[in-house]
Every structure is written in structure tokens, then in C-alpha cells.
C-alpha positions in Angstrom: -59.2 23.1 -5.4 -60.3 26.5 -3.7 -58.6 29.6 -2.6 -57.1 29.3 0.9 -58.6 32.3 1.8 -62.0 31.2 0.4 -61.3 28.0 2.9 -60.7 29.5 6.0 -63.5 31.8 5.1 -66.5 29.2 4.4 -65.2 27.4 7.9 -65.5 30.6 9.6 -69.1 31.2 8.3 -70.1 27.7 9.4 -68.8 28.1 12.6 -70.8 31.2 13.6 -73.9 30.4 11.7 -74.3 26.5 12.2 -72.2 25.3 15.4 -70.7 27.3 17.7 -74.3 29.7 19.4 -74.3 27.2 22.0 -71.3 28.3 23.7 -70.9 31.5 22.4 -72.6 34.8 21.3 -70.8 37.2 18.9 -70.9 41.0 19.5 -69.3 42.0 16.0 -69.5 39.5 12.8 -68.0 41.0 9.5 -68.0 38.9 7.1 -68.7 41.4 3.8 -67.1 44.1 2.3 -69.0 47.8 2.1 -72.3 46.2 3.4 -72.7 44.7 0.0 -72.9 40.6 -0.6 -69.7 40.6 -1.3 -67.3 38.4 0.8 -64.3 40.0 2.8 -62.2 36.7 1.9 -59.1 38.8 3.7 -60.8 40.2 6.5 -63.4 38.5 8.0 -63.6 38.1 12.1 -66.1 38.1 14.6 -65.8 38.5 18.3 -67.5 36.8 20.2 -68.1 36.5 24.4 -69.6 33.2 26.0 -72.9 32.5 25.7 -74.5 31.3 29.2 -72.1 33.2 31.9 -70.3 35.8 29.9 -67.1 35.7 32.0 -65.8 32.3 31.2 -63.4 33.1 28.8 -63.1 37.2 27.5 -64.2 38.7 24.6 -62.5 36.9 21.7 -61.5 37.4 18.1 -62.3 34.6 15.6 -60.5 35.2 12.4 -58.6 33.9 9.6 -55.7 33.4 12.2 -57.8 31.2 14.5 -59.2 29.0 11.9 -55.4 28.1 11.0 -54.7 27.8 14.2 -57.4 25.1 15.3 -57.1 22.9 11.9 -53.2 23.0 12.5 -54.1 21.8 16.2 -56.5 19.3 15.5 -54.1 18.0 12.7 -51.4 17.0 15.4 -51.2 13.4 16.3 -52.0 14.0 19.8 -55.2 16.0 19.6 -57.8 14.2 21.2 -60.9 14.2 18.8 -62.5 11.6 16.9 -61.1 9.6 13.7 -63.9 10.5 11.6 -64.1 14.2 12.0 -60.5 14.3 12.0 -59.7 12.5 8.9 -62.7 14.9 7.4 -61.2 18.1 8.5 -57.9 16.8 7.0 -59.9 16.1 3.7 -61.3 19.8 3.8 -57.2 21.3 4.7 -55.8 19.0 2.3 -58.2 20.0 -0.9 -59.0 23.7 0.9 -62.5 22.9 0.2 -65.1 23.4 3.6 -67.6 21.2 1.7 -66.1 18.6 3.6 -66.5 20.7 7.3 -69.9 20.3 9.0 -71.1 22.1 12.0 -69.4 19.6 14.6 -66.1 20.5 12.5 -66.5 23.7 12.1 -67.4 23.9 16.2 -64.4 22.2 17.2 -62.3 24.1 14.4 -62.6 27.5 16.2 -62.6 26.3 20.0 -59.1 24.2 18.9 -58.0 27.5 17.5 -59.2 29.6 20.3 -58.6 27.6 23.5 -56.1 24.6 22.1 -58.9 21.8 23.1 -62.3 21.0 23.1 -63.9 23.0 25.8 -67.4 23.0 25.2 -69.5 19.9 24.0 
């Protein structure tokens, strides 16, 4: 098993690399410590603003704290997303280990965390 840190981290990168550009642009993205390749594991975050119309929803902070937020959303019983990607993000929380988060996951991760449902997509 991973770090937790290193889990919440890895989903955050996959989320603003691989998934969520089609609904959102980010302004700042930190992700390293002293502009070296080296991971800020405990404080990473990236704001981001929508993509097409840039007054849907406000400037927004992605971070640690909205990662845990969506996979402790999605987790619920009553969440409304599908078995498979469910059961896989459950996998990835269970084992901390985002091998097991793809972009879809990632996608819905952060918009569970930031809006408490699946907004976009």
C-alpha cells in the first residue's frame, strides 16, 4: 500500500492532466516543491475557473481536501455513478493506490469533491 498523501496526490495529477480540460481551465497548478521534480505530496492545489463560459461556477481550489471530499462522496450509497467506476475508485481508496483511477475517475473524483455531483459529462 501507498502513502495517503501520495494517493490523493497521483488522483489530483490525473485529474488536471488527463480528464478534467474539458470543463475546466486552471490559472495556478503546483504540484512540486522549489521548482524542482520533486512532488509537494502535502501541498499540492490548483485553481481552476470553467473552461467554455468562465462564470459558471467561480474560481476554485482543487486540493488534497477536495479529493477526499469527492472519493468520500462517491463512496456513499446514494451517489449516482456507475458500478464499475465506483467499485474501482473504492479499489484505489481502499489500497491508496491511484493505479486503479483513470481519467473518467479522476474527472468525476474532483467535480464530486467540488460540486457534490456530476456536473459536467
Amino acid at each position: 500500500m501507498g502513502s495517503r498523501k501520495q494517493f490523493y496526490f497521483d488522483v489530483f495529477v490525473t485529474a488536471l492532466e488527463g480528464s478534467i480540460g474539458y470543463w475546466a481551465c486552471a490559472t495556478v497548478y503546483h504540484w512540486t516543491r522549489d521548482k524542482g521534480a520533486t512532488e509537494d505530496l502535502a501541498g499540492f492545489y490548483a485553481k481552476v475557473v470553467d473552461a467554455e463560459f468562465e462564470d459558471a461556477f467561480p474560481e476554485t481550489m482543487i486540493d488534497a481536501k477536495v479529493i477526499r471530499k469527492g472519493i468520500k462522496a462517491i463512496l456513499c450509497d446514494d451517489f449516482r455513478i456507475g458500478k464499475e467506476l465506483k467499485a474501482d475508485i473504492e479499489r484505489a481508496d481502499i489500497n491508496n493506490d491511484a493505479s486503479y483511477i483513470d481519467a473518467d475517475s479522476a474527472d468525476c473524483i474532483v467535480q464530486a469533491g467540488m460540486f457534490g455531483e456530476i456536473v459536467f459529462g
